[in-house]
Each structure stands twice: as C-alpha cells, then as structure tokens.
C-alpha positions in Angstrom: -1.1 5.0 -15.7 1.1 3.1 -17.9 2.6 6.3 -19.5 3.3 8.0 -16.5 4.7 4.7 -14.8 6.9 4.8 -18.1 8.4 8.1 -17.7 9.0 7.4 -13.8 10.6 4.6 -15.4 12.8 6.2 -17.8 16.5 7.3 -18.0 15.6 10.6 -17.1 14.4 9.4 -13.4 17.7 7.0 -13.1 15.8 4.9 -10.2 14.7 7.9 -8.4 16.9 8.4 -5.2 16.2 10.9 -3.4 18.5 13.9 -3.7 20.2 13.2 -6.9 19.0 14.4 -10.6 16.6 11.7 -11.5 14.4 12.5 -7.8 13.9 16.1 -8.7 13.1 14.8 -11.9 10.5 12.3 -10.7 9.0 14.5 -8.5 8.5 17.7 -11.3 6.6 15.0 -13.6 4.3 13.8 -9.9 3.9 17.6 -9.6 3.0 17.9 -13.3 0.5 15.4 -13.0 -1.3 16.7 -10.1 -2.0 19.6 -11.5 -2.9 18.1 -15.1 -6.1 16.4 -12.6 -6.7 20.2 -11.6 -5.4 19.7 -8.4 -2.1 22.7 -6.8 0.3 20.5 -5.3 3.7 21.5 -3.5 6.9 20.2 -2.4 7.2 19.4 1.3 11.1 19.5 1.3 12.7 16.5 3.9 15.9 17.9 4.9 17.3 14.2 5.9 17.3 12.8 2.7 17.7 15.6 0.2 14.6 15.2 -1.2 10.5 16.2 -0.9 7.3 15.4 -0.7 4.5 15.9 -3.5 1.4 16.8 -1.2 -2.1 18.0 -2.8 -5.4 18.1 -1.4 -9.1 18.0 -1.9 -10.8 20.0 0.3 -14.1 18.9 2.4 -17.9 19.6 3.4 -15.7 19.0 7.1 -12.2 19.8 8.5 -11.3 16.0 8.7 -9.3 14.4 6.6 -8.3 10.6 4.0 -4.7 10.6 3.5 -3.5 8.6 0.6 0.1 8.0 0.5 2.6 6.0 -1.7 6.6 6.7 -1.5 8.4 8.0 -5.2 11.5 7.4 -4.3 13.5 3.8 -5.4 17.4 2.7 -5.0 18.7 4.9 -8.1 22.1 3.4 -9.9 24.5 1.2 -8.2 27.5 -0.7 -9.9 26.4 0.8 -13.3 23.0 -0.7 -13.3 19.6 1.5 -13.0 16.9 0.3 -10.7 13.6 1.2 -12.3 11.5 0.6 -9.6 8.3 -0.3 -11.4 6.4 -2.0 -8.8 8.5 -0.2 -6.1 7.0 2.0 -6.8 5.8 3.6 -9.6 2.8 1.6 -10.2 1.5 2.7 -6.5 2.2 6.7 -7.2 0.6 6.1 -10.6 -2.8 5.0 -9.0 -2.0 7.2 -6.6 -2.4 9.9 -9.5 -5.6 7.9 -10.9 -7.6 8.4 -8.3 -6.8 11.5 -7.6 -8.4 12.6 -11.5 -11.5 10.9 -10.6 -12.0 12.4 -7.3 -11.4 16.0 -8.5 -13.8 15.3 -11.2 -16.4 14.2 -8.5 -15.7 15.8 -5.4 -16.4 13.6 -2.5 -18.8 14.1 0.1 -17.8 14.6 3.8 -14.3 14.3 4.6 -11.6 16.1 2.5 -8.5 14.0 0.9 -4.7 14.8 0.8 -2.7 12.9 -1.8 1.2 12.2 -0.4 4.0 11.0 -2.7 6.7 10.5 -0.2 10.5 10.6 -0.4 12.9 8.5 1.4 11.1 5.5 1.8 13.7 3.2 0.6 17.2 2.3 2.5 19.3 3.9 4.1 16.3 6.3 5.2 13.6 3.9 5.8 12.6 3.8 9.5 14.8 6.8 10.2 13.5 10.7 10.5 15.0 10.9 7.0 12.1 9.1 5.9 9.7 11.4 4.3 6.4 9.8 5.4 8.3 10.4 9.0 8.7 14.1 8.3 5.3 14.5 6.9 4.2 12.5 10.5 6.0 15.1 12.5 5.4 18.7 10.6 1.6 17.5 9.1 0.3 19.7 6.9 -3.1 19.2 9.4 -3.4 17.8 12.8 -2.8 14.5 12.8 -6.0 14.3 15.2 -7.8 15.6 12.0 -6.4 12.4 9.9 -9.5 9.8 10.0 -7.4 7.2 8.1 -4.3 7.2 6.4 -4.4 4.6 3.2 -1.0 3.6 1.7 -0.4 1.5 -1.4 3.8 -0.6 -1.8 4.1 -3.1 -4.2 0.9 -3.3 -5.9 1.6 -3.7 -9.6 2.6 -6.9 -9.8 0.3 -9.8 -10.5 0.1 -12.7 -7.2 1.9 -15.7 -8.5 2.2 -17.0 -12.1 -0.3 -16.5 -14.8 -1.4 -20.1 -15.3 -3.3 -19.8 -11.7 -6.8 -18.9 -10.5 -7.7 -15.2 -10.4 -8.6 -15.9 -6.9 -4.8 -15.7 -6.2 -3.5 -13.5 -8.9 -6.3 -10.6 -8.5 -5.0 -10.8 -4.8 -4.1 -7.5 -2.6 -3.0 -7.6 0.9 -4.4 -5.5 3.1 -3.0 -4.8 6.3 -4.2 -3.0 9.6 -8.1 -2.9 9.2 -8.1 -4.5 12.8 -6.6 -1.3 14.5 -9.6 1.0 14.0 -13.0 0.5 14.9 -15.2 -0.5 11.7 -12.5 -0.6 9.3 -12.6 -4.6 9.4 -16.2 -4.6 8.8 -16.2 -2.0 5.7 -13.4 -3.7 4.0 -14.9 -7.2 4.3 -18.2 -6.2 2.8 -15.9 -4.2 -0.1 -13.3 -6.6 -0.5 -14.4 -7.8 -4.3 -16.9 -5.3 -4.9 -14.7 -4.0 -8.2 -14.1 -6.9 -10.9 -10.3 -7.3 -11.2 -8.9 -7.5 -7.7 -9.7 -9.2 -4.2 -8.7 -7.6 -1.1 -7.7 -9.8 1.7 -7.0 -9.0 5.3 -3.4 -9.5 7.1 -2.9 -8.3 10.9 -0.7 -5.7 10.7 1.7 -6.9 13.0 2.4 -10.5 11.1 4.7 -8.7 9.3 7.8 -6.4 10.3 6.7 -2.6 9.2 7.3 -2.6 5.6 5.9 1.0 4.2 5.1 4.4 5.0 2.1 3.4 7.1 4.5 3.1 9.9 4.8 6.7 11.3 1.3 7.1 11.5 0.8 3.7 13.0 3.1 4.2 16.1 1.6 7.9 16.6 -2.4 5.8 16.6 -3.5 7.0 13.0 -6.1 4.5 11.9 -4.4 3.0 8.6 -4.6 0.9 6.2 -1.8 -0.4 4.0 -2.5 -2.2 0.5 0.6 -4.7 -0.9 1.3 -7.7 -3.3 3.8 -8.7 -1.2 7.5 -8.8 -3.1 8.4 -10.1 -6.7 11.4 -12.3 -7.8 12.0 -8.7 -9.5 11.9 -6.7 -5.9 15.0 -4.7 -5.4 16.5 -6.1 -8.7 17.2 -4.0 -12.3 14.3 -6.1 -13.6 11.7 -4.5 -12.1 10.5 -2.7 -15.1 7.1 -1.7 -16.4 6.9 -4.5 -18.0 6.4 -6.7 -15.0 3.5 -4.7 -14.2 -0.3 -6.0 -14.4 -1.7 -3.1 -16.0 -5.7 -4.5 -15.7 -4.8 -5.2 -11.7 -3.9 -1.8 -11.4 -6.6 0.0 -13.1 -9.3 -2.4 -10.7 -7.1 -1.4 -7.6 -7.4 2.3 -8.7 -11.6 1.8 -9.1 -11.4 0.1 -5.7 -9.2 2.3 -4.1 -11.9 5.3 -5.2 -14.8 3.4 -4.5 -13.5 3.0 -0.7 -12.3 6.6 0.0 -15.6 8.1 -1.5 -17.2 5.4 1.6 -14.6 6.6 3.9 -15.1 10.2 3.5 -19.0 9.7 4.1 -18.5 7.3 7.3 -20.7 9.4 10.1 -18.2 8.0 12.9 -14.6 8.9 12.7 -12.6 5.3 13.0 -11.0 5.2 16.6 -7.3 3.4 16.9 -7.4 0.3 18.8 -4.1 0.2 19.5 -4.0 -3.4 21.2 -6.3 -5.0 18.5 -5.1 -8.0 17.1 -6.6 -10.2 14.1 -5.0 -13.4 14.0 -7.7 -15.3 12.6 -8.2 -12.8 9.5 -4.6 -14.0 8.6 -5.4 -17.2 8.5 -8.8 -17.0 6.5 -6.9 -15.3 4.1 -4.1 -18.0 3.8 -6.3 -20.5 3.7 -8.3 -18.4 0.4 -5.3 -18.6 -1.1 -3.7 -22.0 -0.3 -6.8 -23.7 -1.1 -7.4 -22.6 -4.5 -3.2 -23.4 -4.9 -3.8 -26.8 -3.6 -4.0 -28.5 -7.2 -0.7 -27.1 -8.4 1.9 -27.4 -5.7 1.7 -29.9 -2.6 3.3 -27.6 -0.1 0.1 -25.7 -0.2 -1.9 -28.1 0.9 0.6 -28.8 3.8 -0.1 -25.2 4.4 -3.2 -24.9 4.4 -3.6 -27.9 7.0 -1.3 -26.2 9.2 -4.0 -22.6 8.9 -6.6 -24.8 9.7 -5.1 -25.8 13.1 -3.5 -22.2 13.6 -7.2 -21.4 13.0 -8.6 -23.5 15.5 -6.3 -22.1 18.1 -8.0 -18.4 17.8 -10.0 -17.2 20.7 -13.1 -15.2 20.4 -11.2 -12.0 19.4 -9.3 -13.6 17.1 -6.2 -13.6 18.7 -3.7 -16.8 18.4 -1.6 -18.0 21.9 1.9 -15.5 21.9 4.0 -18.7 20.8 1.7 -19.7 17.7 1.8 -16.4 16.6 5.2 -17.1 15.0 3.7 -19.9 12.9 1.4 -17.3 10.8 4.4 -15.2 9.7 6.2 -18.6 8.4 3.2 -19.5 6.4 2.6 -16.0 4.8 6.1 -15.6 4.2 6.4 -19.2 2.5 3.4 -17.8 0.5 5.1 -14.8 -0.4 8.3 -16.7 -1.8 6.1 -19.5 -3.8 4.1 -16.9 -5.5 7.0 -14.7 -6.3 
C-alpha cells in the first residue's frame, strides 16, 4: 500500500484532477493494480468531469452485490504548488486495492463484490452529475436494487489526534450510516474492534453535511456505509503527503474492511434502507469514547463530554435527540474534529 500510495503520490499524478495528464495517469496505475490482484477492470468514462471510473468485480454464488467505493481523484496544481492528496485520497484507493488481493485470493461466499475508484469527487464536481460516484449512481453497471450495501472509505490514512494519546482515539474510524439499514448497526457494533489496530465507531449519518461518494446512493435508499478520520490540519493543503499517513492504521482498516465484506456477503437477509432512521444516541456514545479517554490532556474535553452526557440523556427510546438539540451533536463532533486535527 505504501508503494502504490507513493506513485499516486508522485509527480507523474500532479494531484490527480480529473481530466488533465496526471488523472489518466492515476487511473492507468489503479487499472494496473487491479489486474496485478487478477482481477479485469475498466474505465467507466464520466463525461462531466473529463475523467472515469476504475470499476472491477468479483463475481457471486448470487446476483446481489458489496460495492466498495473510494474517489481517485484530488485538487491537482494550483498557484504552482501540487496537491498530493495522500489521505484524500490515496490511502482509501490503496486499501481499496488491498482488499481487493485478498478477496480474489479467497473468493467470498454469497454475494459478489464490485470495487469503484471514482472520479470527480473533489470541487467543483462534488455534489453535481459531474461527480463520478453520481454517474456510476445513474448508469450502474447492475441494478441498483441488486446493491445490498455500498461501503465507501474518505480520509482514512491519517492517525486521530497526536501520537502522544491513547490508541483508543488514535486507532479511531468514523463510521457513518449503519442506522439506515436494518442490521447494519448490530453487525458493526459486535465488529467494531474485532481486528487489532483500529476501532470503528458509529456517527448518524445525517450529523454531518454529505461529505463523500456515499451520497448518491444514499438519496436513491442504497443501504451504506461510509468509513472517515474526519479532516487533518493537512486536508486540502500541499502537505498532505504520504508521509502523514499511518501506514499500521491502514493495513488494520484493510483486515477489517475484509473481515466485514466476507460477513456481508454471507448475511442471509439483504439489509433494507430505513430511510427515516435516526441514531442520535450512537453519536453521542461515540463522543463520549473519545472525550473520556482525552479528558486528562485537554479540559475542553471534559466540558465536552459533560455536555454528551446530557445530550445523551435527552434521547428517546430510538435514539433520536428533540429537532433543536440535534444541532448541539454536530458542534461537539465538529469541535472534536478541529482538536484532533
């Protein structure tokens, strides 16, 4: 993984836009990794932003399907400075590319797998029909009726926080949007920490503004899930090079992220999109995880974590905080975003 981030990293890629040089460029080395894992992947060309998708798939015992997506693309060269794009995001496609070895090594049982390295993700595409996860949403390569989940990784390279604190908060992963499909809470609680290296902890989907390519298949009620760090001091800057990255994070979050599609593909029931579901309450657990163990090393966590507690307490039996305290939950993560950056 680090080798391959490296040469997404490298002059040859010049940040990665979509359309120029250093895209086509990035995308002939994702193509010429798929097929080094003995997988035939192809270019899903998105007219809007000049650029393509890198799709492959592992074909299933049934005609249903694990998508696993992470966008290529970064902010290429801008007032003669290159933005790498390490953890934005390299890192992502990269274990993207891991797991896609291991699972063509072992084939899973059940459900087949398609492996997406989408274009267009960054500005000025993002949330337009430039956007290649968009296109992919609106010409799928299947139904999207036959998509059981769609998984999608942003920003996961980076170590949580400074190296000085607990691995409780720096083996940290966000993930977001278990509570819009039946089960999918339940199966990542009980595999949260199951691989040595990184904890998964649940956010409601909706405490944050849509960040990733998990969005088209969000609004069109694809069950999803979508894995982040969160942003870096180095997020959108020239700095955000390889050597930012957490290189033993991502190797656990690439044995997780394995460990939970070979469980996904074998689920009997097909998740079903809840598409008023709402998990207020997981928020806060996972806030007050992480502002308790910070409590020793900055006060404002422990101001934090009094105000989860009471935010907690204000959760009815589905979890679901008052419309006007919602607010409150997207100050505190986004307080514990900028402290741990």
């Amino acid at each position: 993984m680090r080798e391959f981030v490296q040469a997404l990293c490298a002059p040859e890629c010049a940040g990665r836009a979509p359309g120029t040089p250093g895209g086509a460029a990035a995308r002939a080395l994702i193509i010429s990794a798929f097929r080094g894992t003995g997988l035939d992947p192809f270019e899903q060309r998105v007219p809007g932003c000049g650029g393509a998708n890198v799709l492959a798939k592992i074909p299933g015992e049934l005609d249903r399907w694990i998508l696993v997506g992470a966008h290529h693309d970064h902010l290429g060269t801008s007032g003669g400075q290159v933005y790498w794009g390490a953890d934005d995001n390299a890192a992502a496609v990269a274990i993207v590319l891991e797991v896609a070895k291991q699972l063509t090594a072992r084939r899973p049982r059940g459900r087949g797998v398609i492996f997406a390295s989408f274009d267009g993700e960054e500005p000025p595409y993002f949330l337009t029909s430039a956007m290649g996860s968009e296109h992919f949403a609106r010409h799928p390569i299947v139904p999207l009726s036959q998509i059981d989940l769609m998984l999608c990784m942003d920003l996961v390279g980076h170590r949580l926080g400074s190296a000085g604190l607990p691995d409780a908060v720096t083996q940290s992963l966000f993930a977001l949007g278990a509570e819009r499909s039946t089960g999918t809470a339940a199966q990542l609680d009980a595999m949260a920490a199951v691989e040595p290296g990184v904890i998964l902890r649940r956010l409601d989907a909706e405490v944050v503004p849509p960040l990733s390519d998990y969005d088209p298949f969000f609004r069109r009620g694809v069950p999803f899930l979508f894995l982040s760090a969160g942003r870096s001091r180095r997020y959108h800057t020239p700095q955000d090079t390889p050597e930012g990255l957490d290189w033993q994070k991502m190797a656990a979050t690439a044995r997780w992220l394995e460990r939970y599609i070979r469980h996904s593909c074998e689920l009997p029931t097909p998740p079903r999109f809840l598409a008023a579901a709402r998990d207020d309450a997981a928020t806060l657990r996972s806030l007050l995880a992480l502002t308790s163990e910070l409590a020793p090393y900055a006060p404002q966590a422990q101001a934090a974590k009094s105000i989860a507690e009471g935010l907690l307490r204000s959760c009815d039996r589905t979890g679901r905080l008052p419309n006007d305290l919602q607010p409150h939950v997207a100050t505190l993560l986004l307080g514990l975003e900028q402290g741990l950056a």
